[in-house]
N, C-alpha and C positions, 0 to 999 in steps of 0.2 A: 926221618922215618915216614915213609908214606901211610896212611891211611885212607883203612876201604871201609864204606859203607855198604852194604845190600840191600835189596827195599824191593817188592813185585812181588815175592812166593805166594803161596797159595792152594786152597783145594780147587781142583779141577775135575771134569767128567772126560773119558777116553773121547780122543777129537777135537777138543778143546783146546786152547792159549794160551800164553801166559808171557807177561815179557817181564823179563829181570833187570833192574837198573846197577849201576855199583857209580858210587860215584867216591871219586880218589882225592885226595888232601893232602900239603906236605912239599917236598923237595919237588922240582922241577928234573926232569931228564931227555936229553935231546934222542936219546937209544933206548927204547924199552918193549917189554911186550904186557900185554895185560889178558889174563884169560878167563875163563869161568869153570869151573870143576866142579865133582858132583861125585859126593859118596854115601854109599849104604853102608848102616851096620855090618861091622863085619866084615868088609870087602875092603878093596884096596880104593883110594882115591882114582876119579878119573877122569881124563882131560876131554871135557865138551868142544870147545870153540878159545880161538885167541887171535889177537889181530895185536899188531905191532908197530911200532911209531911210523913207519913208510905207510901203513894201511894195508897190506898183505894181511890174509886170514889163513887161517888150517883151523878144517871141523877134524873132531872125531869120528870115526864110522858111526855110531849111535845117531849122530847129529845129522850127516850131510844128508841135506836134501830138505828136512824139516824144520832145523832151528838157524837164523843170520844173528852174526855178531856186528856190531858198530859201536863208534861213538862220535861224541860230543866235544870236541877239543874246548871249544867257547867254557863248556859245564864241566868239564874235567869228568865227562861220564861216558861209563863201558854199557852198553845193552845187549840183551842176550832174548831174541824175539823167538818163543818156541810156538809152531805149531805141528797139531796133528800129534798131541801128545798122548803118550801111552801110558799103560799102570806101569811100565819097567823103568818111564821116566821119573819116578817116584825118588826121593834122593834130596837129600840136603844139597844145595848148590851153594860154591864159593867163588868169591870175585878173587883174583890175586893177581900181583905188579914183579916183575922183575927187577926194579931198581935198574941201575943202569945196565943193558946187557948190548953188550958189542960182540960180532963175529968178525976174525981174523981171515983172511983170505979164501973167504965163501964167496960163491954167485948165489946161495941159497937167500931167502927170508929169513929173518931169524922166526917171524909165527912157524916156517916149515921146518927150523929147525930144533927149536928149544921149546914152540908155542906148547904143546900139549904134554910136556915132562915137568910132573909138577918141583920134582927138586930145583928146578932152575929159578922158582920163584921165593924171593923174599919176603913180600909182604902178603899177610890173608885177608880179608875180613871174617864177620863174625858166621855168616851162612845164611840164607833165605832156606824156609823150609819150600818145597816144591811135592803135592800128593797128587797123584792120578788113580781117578778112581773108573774101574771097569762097567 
């Protein structure tokens, strides 16, 4: 069972920063992808940013342009650097791992292909809260 930690949220002023850590615990896997997701009361969860054991990434529309995802293989940590954030970025944000995910006869990523659908993911953490204030 993997385990996610989150740790960085925060209140913020509109323009402002913020970077998100997750740092993962648990089973080892040579295939995975690891993403960060972001929901509002009431709305549907929603795929920010995910990078996958080769290191291929896919942002969200929301994301490209302002937030990079990386990690840390050494710390077994995901980071999720936002800038230029907005009051819309406002949202509980979650780290989550796929466990082992393999594609069968793709040229694709799997970040391009599975990264940003959160049913592909097995494991959550608990959530960082993230406020952007106007």
């Amino acid at each position: 069972q993997v385990q996610l930690e989150e740790s960085g949220g925060g209140s913020v002023q509109a323009g402002g920063s913020l970077r998100l850590s997750c740092v993962a615990s648990g089973p080892y896997y040579r295939s995975y992808v690891m993403g960060w997701f972001r929901q509002v009361p009431g709305k549907e969860r929603e795929g920010v940013a995910a990078l996958d054991s080769n290191g291929h990434t896919n942002y969200g529309d929301s994301a490209k342009g302002r937030f990079t995802v990386s990690k840390d293989n050494a710390k077994n940590a995901l980071y999720l650097q936002m800038n230029s954030l907005e009051p819309e970025d406002t949202a509980m944000y979650y780290c989550a791992h796929t466990g082992l995910a393999v594609l069968h006869n793709s040229a694709k990523s799997l970040a391009s292909v599975i990264g940003l659908k959160s049913s592909e993911y097995k494991h959550w953490g608990q959530g960082t809260q993230v406020t952007v204030s106007s």
